[in-house]
N, C-alpha and C positions, 0 to 999 in steps of 0.2 A: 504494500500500500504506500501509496506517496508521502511524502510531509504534507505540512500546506503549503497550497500551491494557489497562484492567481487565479482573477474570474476566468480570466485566457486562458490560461494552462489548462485549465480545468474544465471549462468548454467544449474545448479543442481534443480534450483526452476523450470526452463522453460523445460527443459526436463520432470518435474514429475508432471507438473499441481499446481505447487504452486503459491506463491504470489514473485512479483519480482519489483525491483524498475526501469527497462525498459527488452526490449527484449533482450537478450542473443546473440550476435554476434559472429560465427566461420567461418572456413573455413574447407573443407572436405582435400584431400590427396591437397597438396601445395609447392607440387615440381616447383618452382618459382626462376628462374634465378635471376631476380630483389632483392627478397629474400636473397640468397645466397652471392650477392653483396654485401647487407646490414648487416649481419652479419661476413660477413670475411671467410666463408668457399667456401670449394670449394671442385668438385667433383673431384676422388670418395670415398673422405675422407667424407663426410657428408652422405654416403652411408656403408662403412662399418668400421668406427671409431666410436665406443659409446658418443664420446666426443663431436665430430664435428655433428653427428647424434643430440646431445640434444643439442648444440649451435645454429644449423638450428633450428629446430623444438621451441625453444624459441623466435626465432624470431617474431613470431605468437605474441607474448604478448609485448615482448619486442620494435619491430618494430611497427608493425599492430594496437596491443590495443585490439587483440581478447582475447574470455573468457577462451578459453580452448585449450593446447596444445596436441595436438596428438603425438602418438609415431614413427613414422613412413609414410608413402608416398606410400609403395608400394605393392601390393597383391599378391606375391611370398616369403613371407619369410613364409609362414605356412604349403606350400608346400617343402620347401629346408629341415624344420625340417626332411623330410622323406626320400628325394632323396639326402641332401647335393645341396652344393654352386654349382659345378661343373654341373649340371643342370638349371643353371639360368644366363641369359646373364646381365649382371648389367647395361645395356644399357648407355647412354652417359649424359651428362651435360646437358640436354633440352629433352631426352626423360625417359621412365621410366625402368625400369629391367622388364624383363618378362621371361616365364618359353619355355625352348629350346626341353624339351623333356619331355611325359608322364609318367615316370616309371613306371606307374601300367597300360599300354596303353592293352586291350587283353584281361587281366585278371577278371578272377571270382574272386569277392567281398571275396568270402569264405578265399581265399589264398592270399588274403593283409593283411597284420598287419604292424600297427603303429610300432617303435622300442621305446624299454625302455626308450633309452637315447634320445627322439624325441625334449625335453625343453632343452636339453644343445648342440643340433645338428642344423647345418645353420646356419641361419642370427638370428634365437630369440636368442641367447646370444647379438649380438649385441643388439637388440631394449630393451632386459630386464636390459642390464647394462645402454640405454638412459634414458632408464625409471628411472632407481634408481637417478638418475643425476637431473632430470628433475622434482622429485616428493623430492627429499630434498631441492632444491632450491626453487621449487615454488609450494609444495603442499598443502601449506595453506591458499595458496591466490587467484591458476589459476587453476584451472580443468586439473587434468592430466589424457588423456585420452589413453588406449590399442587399438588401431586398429586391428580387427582381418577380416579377410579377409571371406566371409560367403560360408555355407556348398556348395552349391551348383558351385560353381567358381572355392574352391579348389578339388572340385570332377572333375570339367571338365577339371582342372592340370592335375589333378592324369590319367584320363582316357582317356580325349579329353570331346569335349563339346559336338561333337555330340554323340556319345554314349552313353554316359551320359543321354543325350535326347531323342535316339530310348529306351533308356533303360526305360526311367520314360511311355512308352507308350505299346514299348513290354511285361516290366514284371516289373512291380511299386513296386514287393517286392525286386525285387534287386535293383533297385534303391535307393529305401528307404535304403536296408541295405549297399550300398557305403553311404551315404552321412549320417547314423551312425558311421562309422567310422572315418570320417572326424568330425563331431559335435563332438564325446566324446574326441577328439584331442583339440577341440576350448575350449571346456570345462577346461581340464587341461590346456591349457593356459592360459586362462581367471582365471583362479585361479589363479595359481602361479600370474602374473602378481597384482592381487588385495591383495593376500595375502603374497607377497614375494617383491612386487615392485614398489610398492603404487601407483599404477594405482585407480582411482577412481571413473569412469567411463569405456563403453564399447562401441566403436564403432565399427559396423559390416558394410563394404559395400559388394554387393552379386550383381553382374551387371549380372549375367547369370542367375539369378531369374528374370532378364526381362520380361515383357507384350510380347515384341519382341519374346521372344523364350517359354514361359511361354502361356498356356492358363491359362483364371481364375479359370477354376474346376483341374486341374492341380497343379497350385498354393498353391490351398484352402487343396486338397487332399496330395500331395505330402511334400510339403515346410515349414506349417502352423503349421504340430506337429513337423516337427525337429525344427524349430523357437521355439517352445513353450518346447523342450525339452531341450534346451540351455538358452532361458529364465529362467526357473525354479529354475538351478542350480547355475544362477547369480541375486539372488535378493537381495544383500545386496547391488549393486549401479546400480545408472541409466545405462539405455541401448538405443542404438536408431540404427534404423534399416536403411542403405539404397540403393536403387535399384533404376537403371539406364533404360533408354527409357520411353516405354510407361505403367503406373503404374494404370493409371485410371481406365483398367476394371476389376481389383482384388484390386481398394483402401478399399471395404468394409472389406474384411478378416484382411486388416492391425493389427487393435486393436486385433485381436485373437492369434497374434506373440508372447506376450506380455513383447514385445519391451514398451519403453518407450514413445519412441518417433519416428516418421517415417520421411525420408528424399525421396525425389520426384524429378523428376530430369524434368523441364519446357526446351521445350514446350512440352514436350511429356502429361506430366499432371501440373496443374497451380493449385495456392494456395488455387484459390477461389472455385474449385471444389473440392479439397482437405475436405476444413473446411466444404465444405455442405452435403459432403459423410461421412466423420467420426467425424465431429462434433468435442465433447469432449474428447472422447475416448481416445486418447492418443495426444500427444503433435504434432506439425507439425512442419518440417522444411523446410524451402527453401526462394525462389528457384530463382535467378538471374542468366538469363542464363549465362552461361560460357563465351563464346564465342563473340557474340552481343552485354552483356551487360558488364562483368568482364573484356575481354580482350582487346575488341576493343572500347567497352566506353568509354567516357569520365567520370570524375569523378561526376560531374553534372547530368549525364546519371544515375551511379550508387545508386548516392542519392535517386534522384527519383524514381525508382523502389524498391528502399528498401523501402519506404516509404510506398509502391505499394503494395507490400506484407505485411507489419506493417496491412495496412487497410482493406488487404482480408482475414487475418486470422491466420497468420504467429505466432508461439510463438518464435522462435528461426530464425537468419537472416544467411542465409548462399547463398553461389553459388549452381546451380542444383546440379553441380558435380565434380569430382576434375577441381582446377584451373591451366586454362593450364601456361604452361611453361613462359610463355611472361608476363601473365598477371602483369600490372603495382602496385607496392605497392601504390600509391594514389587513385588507385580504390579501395581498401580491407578497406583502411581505409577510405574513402569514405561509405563506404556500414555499418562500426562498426560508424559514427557520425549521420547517419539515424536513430541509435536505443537510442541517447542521446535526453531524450526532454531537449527543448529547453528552457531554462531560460525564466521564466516573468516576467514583471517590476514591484516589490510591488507596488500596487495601495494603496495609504492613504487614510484611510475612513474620508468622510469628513463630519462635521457636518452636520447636516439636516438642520441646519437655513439656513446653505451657499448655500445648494444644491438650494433651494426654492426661496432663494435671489436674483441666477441664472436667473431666466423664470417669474420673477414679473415684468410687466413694469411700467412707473412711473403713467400712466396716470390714476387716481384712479381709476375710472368706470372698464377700463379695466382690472384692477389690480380685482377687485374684482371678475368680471367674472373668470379670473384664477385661484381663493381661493377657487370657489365653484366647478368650476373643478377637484381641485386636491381633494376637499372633496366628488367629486362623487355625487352631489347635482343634478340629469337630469335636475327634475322641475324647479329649480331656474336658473340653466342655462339657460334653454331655452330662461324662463321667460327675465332674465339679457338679453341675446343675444335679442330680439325683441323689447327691449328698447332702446339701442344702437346703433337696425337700424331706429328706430322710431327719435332718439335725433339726427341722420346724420353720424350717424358713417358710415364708408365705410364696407364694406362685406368683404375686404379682406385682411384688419386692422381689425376686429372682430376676423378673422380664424387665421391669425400670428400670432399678438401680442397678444392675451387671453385665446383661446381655443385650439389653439396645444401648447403654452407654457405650458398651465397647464396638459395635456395629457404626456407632456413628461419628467414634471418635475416628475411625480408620476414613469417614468420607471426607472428614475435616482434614486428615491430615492429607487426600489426595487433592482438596481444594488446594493444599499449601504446597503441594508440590512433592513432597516426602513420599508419596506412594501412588501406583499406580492402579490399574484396574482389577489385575488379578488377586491385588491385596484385599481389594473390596469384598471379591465373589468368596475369598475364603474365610474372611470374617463372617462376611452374611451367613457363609452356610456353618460356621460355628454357632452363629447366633441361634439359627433355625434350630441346629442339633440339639441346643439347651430348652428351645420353648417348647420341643415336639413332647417332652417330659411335662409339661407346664399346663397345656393344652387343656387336658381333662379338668386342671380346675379352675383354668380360665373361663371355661365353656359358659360357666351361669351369670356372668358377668356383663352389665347391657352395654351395647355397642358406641361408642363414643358420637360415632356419623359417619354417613355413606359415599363415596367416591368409584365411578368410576374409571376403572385407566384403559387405555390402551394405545399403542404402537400405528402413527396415523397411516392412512391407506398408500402402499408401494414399498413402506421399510419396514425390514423383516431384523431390524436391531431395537433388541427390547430387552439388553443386559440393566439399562439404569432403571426401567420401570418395573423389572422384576425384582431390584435391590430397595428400590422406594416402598413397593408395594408391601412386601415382607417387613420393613421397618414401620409401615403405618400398621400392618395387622399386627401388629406386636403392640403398639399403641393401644390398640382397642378398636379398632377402625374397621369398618365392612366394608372388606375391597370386592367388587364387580370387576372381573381382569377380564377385557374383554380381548385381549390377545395380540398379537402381532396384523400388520396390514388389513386394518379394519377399517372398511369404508363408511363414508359421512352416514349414511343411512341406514348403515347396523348401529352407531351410536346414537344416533337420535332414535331408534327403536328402544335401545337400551334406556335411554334418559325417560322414556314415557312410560316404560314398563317397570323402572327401580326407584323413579324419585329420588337420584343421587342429592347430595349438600352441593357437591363438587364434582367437576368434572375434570379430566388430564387425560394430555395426550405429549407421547415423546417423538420428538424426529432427530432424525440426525441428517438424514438427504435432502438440503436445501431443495430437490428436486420433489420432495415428500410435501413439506408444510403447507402448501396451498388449499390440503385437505383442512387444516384448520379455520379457517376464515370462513370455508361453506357450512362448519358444522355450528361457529357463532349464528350464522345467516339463520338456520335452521334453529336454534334455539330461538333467537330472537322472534320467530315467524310464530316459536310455537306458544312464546310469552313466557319461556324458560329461562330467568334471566339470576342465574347463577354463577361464581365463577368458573370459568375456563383454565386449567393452569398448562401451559407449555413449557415443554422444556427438551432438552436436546442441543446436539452442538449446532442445528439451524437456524435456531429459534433468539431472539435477545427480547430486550424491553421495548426498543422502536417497533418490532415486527409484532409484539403482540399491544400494543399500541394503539396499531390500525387496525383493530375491530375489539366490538363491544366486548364486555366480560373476561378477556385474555389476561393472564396476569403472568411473567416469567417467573418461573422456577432455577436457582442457580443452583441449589444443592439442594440433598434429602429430605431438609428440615421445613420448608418451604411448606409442604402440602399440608401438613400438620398446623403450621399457623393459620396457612387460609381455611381449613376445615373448624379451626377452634373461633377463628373472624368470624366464620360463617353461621354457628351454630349460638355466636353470640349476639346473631340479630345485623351484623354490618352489611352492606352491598360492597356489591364489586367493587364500583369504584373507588369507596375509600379503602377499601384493600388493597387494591391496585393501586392508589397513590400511599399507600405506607410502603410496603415493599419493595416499590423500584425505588423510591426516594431512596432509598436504605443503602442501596448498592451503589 
């Protein structure tokens, strides 16, 4: 994992598949009143002033604490390069500029031509003089990024969109050859801008590449080589591609753009389908809906679902899609303190005498039963435990104070380092050895509280839930072990048929945990609102976090407190906020 690293570094790393010291937080176009406020501009000077244009647009970093500045907000200045300004209405203080007329509306592809002077005509003078503004000030430290507006959007400027569309279906080589013209136009901009204006990065949005208007073989045929024709000729910086509605049924052609990175716009398609369709292949972004979650959320709202996305697959934290006009600056930065982990409390390793010193009681007999526990002695346990019950000891003075001491003195000591796994399993089953004596006269004794566990669905490693499990029933605790790779919907059978306190589940295959979060879903649905305990090397506190009831488990002792929280009348959540505080 990196140190800390710049917004840039760090941008740049989550767009291209590298190594990054958290996820990368932006926002797409961010034409934001709230925004505007905060930096001191105002429309329509922060529209067509270079000055006031890179003042706003710094705000991102400046205000916010995003990674990367964009050049611009809106998807008519690549079109104005050809028609000029007097073609585009600059729309108002809350809405965006948009294009009033076709100029190439009628015409064959044959008898369009770009003009010479296409890069020093419209509104790209303005965004190339933001740019210069914006990449001396902060280009070594923030990601300054070109928005160039994608072929297919400024074709349906140039021509209208539906034509554009009967076109890609009547006669796919004129289509191809409009939306050539347009790409070798992006092309030149894209350069000048990287090579004249230190842009260092490429953002294309392309919303009339829609699934909405798009078929996938459409897409794949049509869209996929101009994508790839324009990629090509920009491979000296990241690139990322994104397209508005419904994405899902041409997510697989994504990687073949070769875009960097691809942006998704939820609920049309969501992160977790995103990462299972294209995997690694290129980086992902998204996807907090606009609207729902950016506008009208609460900040709390916001967190949570960045969180949401962090856990389904997300490299880079952004909104579906541009943020609307309203949207509050304490949601955006909301959404940029999801992608900060959180500080943990240096834990001081502590001697091993002290640890051990811990779980000795005074009473010698008993004391020695714990020493041969922690040494994983079965026979002599046993042996010791039958003694004990022979000399008057009580069964459940045996199980307290000697054989879950020393059971869980050996997990403290693997928390510190001193021991490892195999030490565990042979204390455990020393411990076992001493209770299986114990058993009979534990039997009449009522049960403390109910917990189900089990091993979430795909991972077949369930050594720590079978070492927890065994230390809670030693407790006094009625464990439901519902086993290894158990699917969401055997444990929600379970949960309606036992009336657990507590629920847990262990993983260890990052590739496994995803099973948790549908099994919160489903409690939630069923008004089951218990907690959830995860634990496993996949699982931390931010991952159980993003979704209700989850609470992490670091060690043994955990499920035990949250079953004694539970039975004491607390909610999750202030369990959940005791215990991870703690760590």
């Amino acid at each position: 994992m990196a140190g800390e690293m710049t917004p840039k570094k760090r941008h740049h790393a989550c767009l291209t598949g590298g190594k990054a010291d958290r996820r990368s937080a932006i926002v797409l176009s961010n034409f934001v009143v709230p925004l505007m406020e905060a930096t001191g501009v105002k429309w329509p000077d922060c529209q067509i002033k270079p000055e006031a244009l890179a003042k706003f647009q710094a705000g991102r970093y400046e205000v916010c604490g995003l990674d990367s500045l964009l050049s611009h907000n809106d998807l008519v200045t690549e079109v104005s390069t050809i028609g000029g300004t007097d073609i585009i209405d600059l729309g108002t203080g809350d809405r965006h500029p948009s294009v009033m007329k076709h100029i190439w509306g009628g015409k064959d592809p044959d008898d369009c031509v770009v003009p010479d002077n296409a890069l020093t005509n419209g509104r790209n003078p303005i965004i190339s003089g933001a740019l210069d503004i914006l990449s001396e000030n902060y280009g070594d430290t923030v990601a300054v990024t070109r928005v160039l507006t994608g072929p297919i959007t400024v074709a349906g400027h140039l021509w209208g969109v539906e034509p554009i569309l009967e076109l890609s279906k009547i006669n796919p080589d004129k289509a191809t050859q409009a939306l050539d013209i347009v790409t070798d136009l992006l092309i030149d901009t894209a350069r000048d801008a990287i090579d004249n204006h230190g842009a260092d990065s490429i953002y294309m949005p392309d919303p009339t590449a829609s699934g909405d208007l798009l078929s996938p073989s459409s897409f794949n045929s049509l869209m996929v080589p101009i994508y790839r024709k324009f990629t090509k000729a920009i491979k000296d910086v990241p690139t990322y591609l994104h397209i508005c509605g419904n994405t899902a049924p041409f997510l697989m052609y994504a990687p073949d753009t070769g875009f960097d990175a691809f942006s998704y716009e939820a609920p049309g398609c969501y992160t977790i389908d995103a990462k299972k369709t294209i995997g690694d292949r290129m980086a992902l972004m998204g996807s907090l809906e606009t609207v729902r979650v950016m506008m009208l959320g609460s900040p709390e709202l916001v967190y949570k679902e960045a969180l949401e996305q962090i856990r389904d697959g997300t490299d880079i934290v952004c909104p579906a899609c541009g943020t609307p006009p309203y949207t509050p600056i304490e949601n955006i930065k909301a959404m940029v303190e999801a992608t900060k982990p959180k500080e943990k409390k240096q834990k001081k390793r502590r001697p091993k005498v002290d640890i051990v010193a811990d779980f000795l009681p005074e009473d010698a007999k008993l004391k020695e039963l714990t020493e041969v526990v922690m040494e994983g002695d079965d026979k002599t346990a046993e042996k010791i435990t039958v003694q004990l019950l022979g000399d008057g000891y009580e069964a459940i003075d045996i199980v307290e104070k000697a054989l879950l001491p020393g059971a869980i003195a050996v997990a403290k000591l693997y928390d510190g380092g001193y021991v490892f796994v195999p030490e565990i399993l042979l204390a455990s089953g020393a411990m076992q050895a001493g209770i299986s004596h114990c058993k009979e006269a534990l039997s009449g004794i009522e049960k403390k509280g109910k917990i189900i566990m089990h091993v979430a669905d795909g991972d077949v490693h369930e050594i720590g839930k079978n070492i927890v499990a065994t230390i809670l029933e030693a407790k006094g605790y009625e464990i439901v072990d519902l086993g290894k790779s158990v699917a969401p919907e055997k444990v929600l059978a379970a949960i309606k048929d036992e009336k657990p306190d507590v629920v847990s589940g262990t993983s260890l295959m990052t590739s496994t945990r995803g099973a948790f979060p549908k099994i919160t879903k489903m409690m939630k649905d069923e008004g089951f609102e218990k907690p959830f305990v995860v634990a496993g090397g996949s699982v931390d506190t931010t991952f159980a976090e993003s979704m209700d009831y989850a609470i992490y488990a670091d060690g043994p002792e955990v499920g035990d407190v949250v079953l004694k929280a539970t039975k004491s009348g607390k909610n999750w959540k202030d369990i959940r906020e005791e215990i991870h505080s703690s760590y």
